[in-house]
C-alpha positions in Angstrom: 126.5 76.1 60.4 126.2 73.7 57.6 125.4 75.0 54.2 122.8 72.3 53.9 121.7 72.6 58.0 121.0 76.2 56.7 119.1 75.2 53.6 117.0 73.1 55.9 116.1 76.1 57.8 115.6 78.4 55.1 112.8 75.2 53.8 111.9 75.1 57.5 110.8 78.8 58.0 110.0 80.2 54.6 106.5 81.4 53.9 106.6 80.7 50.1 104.4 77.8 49.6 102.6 75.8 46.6 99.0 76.6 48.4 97.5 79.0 47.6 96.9 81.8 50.9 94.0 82.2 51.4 92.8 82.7 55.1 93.0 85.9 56.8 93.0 86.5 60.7 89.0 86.3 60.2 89.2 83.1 58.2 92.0 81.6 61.4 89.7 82.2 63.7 86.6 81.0 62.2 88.8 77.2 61.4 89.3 76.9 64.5 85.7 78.2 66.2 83.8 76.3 63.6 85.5 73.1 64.4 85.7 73.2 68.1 82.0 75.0 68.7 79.8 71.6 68.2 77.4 70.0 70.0 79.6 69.3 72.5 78.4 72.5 73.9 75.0 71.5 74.2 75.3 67.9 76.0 78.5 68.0 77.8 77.0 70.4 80.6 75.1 67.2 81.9 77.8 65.2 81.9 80.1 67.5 83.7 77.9 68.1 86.3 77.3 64.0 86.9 81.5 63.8 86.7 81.5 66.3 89.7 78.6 65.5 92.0 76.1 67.7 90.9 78.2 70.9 92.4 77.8 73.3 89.5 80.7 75.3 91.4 83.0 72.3 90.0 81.2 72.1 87.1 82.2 75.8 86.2 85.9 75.3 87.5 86.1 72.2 85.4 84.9 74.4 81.8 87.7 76.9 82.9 90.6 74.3 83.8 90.1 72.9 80.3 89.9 76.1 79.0 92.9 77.6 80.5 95.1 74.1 79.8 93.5 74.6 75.9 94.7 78.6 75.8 98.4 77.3 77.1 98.5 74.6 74.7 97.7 77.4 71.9 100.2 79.7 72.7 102.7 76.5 72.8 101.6 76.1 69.0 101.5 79.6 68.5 104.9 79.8 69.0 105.7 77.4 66.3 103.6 78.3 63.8 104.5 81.8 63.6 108.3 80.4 63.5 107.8 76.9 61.2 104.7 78.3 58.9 104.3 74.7 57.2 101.7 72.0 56.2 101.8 69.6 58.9 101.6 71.1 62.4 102.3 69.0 64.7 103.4 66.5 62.4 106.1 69.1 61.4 106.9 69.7 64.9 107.8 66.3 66.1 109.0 65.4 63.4 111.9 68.4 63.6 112.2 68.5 67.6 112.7 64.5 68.0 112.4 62.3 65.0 110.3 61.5 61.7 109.2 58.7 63.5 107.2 60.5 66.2 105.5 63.1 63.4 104.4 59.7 61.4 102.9 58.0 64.0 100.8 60.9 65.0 99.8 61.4 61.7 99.1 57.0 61.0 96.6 57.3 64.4 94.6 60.2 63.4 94.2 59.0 59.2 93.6 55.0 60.7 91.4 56.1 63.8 90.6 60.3 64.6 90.1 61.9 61.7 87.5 59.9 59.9 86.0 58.4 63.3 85.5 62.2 64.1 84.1 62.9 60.7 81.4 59.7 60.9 80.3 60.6 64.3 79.5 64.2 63.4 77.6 63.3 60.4 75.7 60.6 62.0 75.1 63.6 65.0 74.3 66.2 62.6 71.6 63.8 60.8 70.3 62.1 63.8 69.8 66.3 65.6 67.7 66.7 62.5 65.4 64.2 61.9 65.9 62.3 65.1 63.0 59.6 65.1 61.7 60.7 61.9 63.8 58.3 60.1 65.3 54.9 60.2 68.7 54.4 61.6 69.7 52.9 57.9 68.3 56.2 56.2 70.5 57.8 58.8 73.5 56.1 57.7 72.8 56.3 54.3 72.0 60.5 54.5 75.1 60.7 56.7 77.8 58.6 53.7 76.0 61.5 51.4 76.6 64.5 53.7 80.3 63.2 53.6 80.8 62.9 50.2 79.1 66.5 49.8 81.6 68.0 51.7 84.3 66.0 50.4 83.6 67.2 46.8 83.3 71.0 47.8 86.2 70.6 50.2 88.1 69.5 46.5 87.1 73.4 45.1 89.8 74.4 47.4 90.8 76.1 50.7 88.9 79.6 50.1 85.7 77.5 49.5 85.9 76.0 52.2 87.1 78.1 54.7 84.1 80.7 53.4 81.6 77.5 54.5 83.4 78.1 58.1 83.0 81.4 58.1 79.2 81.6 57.7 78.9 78.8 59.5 80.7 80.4 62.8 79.0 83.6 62.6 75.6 81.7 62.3 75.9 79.3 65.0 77.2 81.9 67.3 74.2 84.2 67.0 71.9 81.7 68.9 74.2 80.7 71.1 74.1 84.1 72.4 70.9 84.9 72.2 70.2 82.2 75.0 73.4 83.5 77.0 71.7 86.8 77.2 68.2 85.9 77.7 69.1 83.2 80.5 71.7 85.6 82.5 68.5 88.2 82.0 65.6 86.3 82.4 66.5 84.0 84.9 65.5 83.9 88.4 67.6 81.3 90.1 70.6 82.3 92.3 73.3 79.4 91.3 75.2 77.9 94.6 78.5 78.0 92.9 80.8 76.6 96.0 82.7 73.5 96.0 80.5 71.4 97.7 79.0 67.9 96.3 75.8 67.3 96.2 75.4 64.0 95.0 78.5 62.0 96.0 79.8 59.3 93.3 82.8 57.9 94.9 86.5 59.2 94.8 88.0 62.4 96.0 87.4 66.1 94.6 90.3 66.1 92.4 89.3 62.1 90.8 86.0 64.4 90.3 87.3 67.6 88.9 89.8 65.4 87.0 86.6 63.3 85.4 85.1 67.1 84.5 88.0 68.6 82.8 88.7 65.7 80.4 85.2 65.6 79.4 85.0 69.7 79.0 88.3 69.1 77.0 86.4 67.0 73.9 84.5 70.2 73.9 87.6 71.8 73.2 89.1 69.3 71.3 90.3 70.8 67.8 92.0 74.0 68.2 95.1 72.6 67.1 94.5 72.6 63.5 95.1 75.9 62.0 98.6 74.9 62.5 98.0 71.9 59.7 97.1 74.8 57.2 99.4 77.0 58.5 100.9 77.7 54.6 97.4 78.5 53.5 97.3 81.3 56.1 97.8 85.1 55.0 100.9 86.3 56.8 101.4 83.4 59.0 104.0 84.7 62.1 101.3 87.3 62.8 97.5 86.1 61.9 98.4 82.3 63.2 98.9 83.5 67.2 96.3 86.1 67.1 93.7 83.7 65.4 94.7 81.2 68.3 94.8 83.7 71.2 91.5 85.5 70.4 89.3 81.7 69.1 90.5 80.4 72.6 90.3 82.8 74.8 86.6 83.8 73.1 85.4 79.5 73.4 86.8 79.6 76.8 84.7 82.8 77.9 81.0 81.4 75.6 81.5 77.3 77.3 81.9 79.3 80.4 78.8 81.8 80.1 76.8 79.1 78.7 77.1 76.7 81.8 76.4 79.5 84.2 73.3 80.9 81.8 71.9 77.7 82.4 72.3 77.4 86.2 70.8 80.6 86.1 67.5 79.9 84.7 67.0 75.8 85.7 67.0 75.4 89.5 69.3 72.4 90.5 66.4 69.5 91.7 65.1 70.4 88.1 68.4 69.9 86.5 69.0 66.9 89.1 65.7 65.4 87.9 66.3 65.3 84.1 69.3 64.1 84.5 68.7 61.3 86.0 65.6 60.7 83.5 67.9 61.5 80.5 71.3 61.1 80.7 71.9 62.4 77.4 70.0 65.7 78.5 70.9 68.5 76.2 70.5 71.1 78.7 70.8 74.2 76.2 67.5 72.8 74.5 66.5 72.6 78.6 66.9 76.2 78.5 65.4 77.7 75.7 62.6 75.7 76.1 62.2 77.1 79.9 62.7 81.0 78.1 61.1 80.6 74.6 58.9 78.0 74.3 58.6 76.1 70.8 60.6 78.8 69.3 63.5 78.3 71.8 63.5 74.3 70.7 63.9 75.2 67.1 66.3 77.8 67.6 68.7 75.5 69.5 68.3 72.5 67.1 69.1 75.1 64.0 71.9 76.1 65.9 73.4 72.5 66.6 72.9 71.5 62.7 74.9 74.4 62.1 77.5 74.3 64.8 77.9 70.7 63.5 77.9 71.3 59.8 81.2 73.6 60.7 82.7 71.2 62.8 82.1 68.2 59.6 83.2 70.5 57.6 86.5 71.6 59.7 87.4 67.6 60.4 87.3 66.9 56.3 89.4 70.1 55.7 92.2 69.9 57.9 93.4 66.2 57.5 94.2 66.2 53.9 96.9 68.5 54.7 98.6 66.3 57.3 98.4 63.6 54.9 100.2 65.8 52.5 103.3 66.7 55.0 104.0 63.4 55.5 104.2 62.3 51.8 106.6 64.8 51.5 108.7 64.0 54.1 108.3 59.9 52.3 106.8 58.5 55.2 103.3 58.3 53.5 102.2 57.2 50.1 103.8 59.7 47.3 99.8 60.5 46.2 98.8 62.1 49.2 101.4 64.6 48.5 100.1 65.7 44.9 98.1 68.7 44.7 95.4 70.1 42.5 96.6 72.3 39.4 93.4 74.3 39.6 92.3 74.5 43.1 95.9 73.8 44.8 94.4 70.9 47.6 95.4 67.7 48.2 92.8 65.9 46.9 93.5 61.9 47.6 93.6 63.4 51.5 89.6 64.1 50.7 88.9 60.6 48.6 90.6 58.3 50.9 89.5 60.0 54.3 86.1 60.1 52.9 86.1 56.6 52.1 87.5 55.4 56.0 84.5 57.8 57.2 82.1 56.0 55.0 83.2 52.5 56.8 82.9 54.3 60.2 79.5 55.4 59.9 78.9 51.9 58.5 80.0 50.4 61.2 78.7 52.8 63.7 80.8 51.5 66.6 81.9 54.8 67.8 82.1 55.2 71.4 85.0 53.3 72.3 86.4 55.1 69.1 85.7 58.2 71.0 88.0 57.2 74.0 90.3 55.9 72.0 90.9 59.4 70.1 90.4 61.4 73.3 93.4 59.4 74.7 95.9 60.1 71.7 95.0 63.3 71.4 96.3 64.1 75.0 99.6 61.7 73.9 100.5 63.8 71.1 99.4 66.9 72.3 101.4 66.6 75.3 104.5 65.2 73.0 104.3 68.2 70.6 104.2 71.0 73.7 107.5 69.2 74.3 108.7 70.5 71.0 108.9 74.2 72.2 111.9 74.0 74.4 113.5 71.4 72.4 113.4 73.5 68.9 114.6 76.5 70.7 117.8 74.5 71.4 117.9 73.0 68.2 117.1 76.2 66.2 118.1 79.2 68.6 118.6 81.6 65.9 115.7 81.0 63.6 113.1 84.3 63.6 110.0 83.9 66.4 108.0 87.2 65.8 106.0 84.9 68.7 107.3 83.7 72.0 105.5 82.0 75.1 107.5 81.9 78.1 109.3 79.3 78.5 107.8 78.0 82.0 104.1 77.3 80.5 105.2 74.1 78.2 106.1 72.3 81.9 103.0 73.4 83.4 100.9 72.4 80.5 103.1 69.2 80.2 102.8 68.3 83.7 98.8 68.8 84.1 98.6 66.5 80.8 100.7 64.1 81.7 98.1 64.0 85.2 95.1 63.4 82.6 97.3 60.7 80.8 97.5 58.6 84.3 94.4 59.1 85.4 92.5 58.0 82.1 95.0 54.6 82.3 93.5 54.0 85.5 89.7 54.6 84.9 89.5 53.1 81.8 92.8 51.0 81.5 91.2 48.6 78.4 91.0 51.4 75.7 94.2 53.5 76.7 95.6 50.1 76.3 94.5 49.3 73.1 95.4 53.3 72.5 99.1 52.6 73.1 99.1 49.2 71.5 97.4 51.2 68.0 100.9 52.9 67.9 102.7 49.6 67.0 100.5 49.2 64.5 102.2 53.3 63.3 105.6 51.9 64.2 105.2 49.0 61.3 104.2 51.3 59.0 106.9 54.0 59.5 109.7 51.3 59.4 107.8 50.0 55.7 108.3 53.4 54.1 111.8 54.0 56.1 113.4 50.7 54.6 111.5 51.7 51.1 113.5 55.2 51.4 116.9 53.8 52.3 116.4 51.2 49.3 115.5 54.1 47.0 118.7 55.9 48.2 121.0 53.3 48.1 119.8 52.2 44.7 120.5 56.1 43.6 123.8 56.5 44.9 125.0 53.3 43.7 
């Protein structure tokens, strides 16, 4: 081996860091509950259950398929984190298993498009749950741009801040949550049919159904890939970073799951049937506590939402900044973004200029084929870094992996992705086409800061 092939690994797997390490197995965990546990929780039931026919059978199925495809996708990442503890994530992973240019482009789609359309939706949400009507739509706006720039600024005080605000935030959200599991498995009088069978036909096969209902369960789950993007700010990386993963995972899989049956078991389906089709934005949870507690159950669940939100808002500021910084280092990315904090030890032009793009977002408010569109490159890249497994074993064979997923899963995950892919290209062919045509758009920029980095290098050797 090289001497500077060896340096390169050394870089590659060290755990010495300029961040600071600050988050526990706790703190791990509570990243990556507090930014997947949102609302989705509370409105995607309905949705699910319109995807599949009304058969709350499939419904369930569909909340454990995504589940189950999330959980292998986390012990793909698991396995490189542990190994490649750096800033980055997947960045860092497709960048080392294929090419710079595949880690870039990843991280262009979700600074120009993901990250701050996430953040402006779930600002504008997190308003909108709690004042709803109350207010005008500007005020809205204009209280949303502020909650941003709150967070932005506290986000700046640095990672143990920030991941304390997730930690509350997870524990207080989840207490709620389940109390209604609880009372509604308890309290509830209705016997579920939970067999296969459609009750209110839409068109298409089963699968074209359950197909529909996973990739709507999976925006639910959407998120748990980013405690890899602060994997140097984790304590002890090769051995909190799968556990955090394993356990947050397997825990959402188990509450999404639990919550969708507790509400079966308290609404009967012609009353669920019926509200849909009078609301199809039904939040079914506030359905629920509403059925089991009254007035109280209403304000528990909208308390509950603010907060599962606020840690979500909070999560989608935090995390970014950091990919941001991974590829400024690697000179595919303007050299600021790669500057940290003396004091706190963040990068904070991540937190100005993401802030800024959400501020146009929420200005704009344009966000549901925004949603699509992110939905659709997160499967892409997700897909593409899973790939990464097998091919850095057999670039880096000897390199230490205190974790190890077997080998197999990365093809099964691969393959059922790749199913997801075709199917959303042929149900809504407009945005994934404007999904893969965004990437050009990453391509021009890659090849800007690649020719500036060749003219740098030449211009130092000469």
């Amino acid at each position: 081996m090289s001497e500077k092939k060896q340096s390169h690994i050394e870089e590659l797997t060290t755990e010495n860091t300029e961040f600071k390490r600050e988050i526990g197995l706790f703190g791990g965990i509570s990243v990556i509950g507090g930014i997947v546990i949102g609302s989705g929780i509370f409105y995607l039931g309905s949705y699910v259950l319109q995807y599949v026919g009304m058969s709350e059978g499939m419904a369930l199925l569909c909340w454990v398929i995504g589940g189950v495809l999330s959980i292998m996708g986390g012990l793909c990442y698991a396995e490189m984190g542990s190994s490649i503890p750096r800033a980055g994530g997947q960045i860092t992973y497709l960048s080392e298993a294929f090419s710079p240019i595949f880690g870039c482009l990843a991280g262009y789609s979700a600074f120009l498009i993901g990250d701050p359309a996430s953040s402006a939706a779930l600002a504008v949400a997190l308003v909108t749950a709690l004042l709803g009507t109350a207010v005008s739509s500007t005020m809205i706006k204009v209280l949303a741009i502020i909650l941003i720039i709150v967070l932005c600024v506290y986000n700046y005080y640095g990672v143990k801040h920030s991941n304390a605000l997730q930690s509350v935030t997870m524990a207080a959200k989840l207490i709620p949550i389940l109390v209604i599991i609880v009372a509604a498995i308890s309290m509830g009088t209705v016997r579920p049919d939970l067999s296969l069978v459609v009750r209110d036909a839409t068109g298409g096969s089963k699968m074209g159904m359950i197909a529909l209902g996973v990739m709507a369960t999976l925006w639910a789950y959407e998120g748990w890939y980013n405690l890899n993007n602060v994997a140097e700010e984790v304590k002890n990386p090769s051995r909190n970073l799968p556990r955090a993963l394993i356990i947050s995972l397997g825990g959402i899989t188990l509450l999404y799951t639990l919550f969708n049956f507790a509400i079966y078991r308290t609404l009967p389906w012609d009353t669920i049937n019926t509200e849909i089709n009078v609301n199809e934005n039904l939040y079914l949870g506030t359905l629920v506590s509403k059925t089991l507690m009254g007035s109280f159950g209403s304000i528990l669940v909208v308390t509950c939402m603010a907060i599962a939100m606020l840690g979500s808002l909070n999560g989608c500021l935090m995390i970014p900044p950091r990919n941001y910084y991974a590829m400024a280092k690697e000179k595919h990315f303007f050299s600021a973004f790669g500057k940290l904090d003396e004091k706190t030890k963040v990068p904070y032009w991540g937190f100005i200029i993401e802030g800024i793009i959400a501020i146009i977002f929420v200005l704009w408010n344009t966000l549901q084929d925004l949603t699509i569109l992110v939905a659709f490159t997160s499967l892409l890249y997700n897909t593409l870094t899973v790939l990464s497994v097998p091919r850095l074993r057999k670039k880096y064979p000897d390199i230490n992996r205190p974790y190890k997923v077997w080998i197999g899963l990365p093809y099964i995950y691969i393959a059922c992705q790749i199913l997801l892919i075709v199917y959303t290209i042929t149900t809504d062919t407009r945005n994934s086409l404007i999904g893969l045509g965004a990437q050009l758009i990453g391509v021009a920029i890659y090849f800007f800061f690649d020719a500036k980095n060749r003219k740098q290098n030449a211009a130092a050797e000469s």
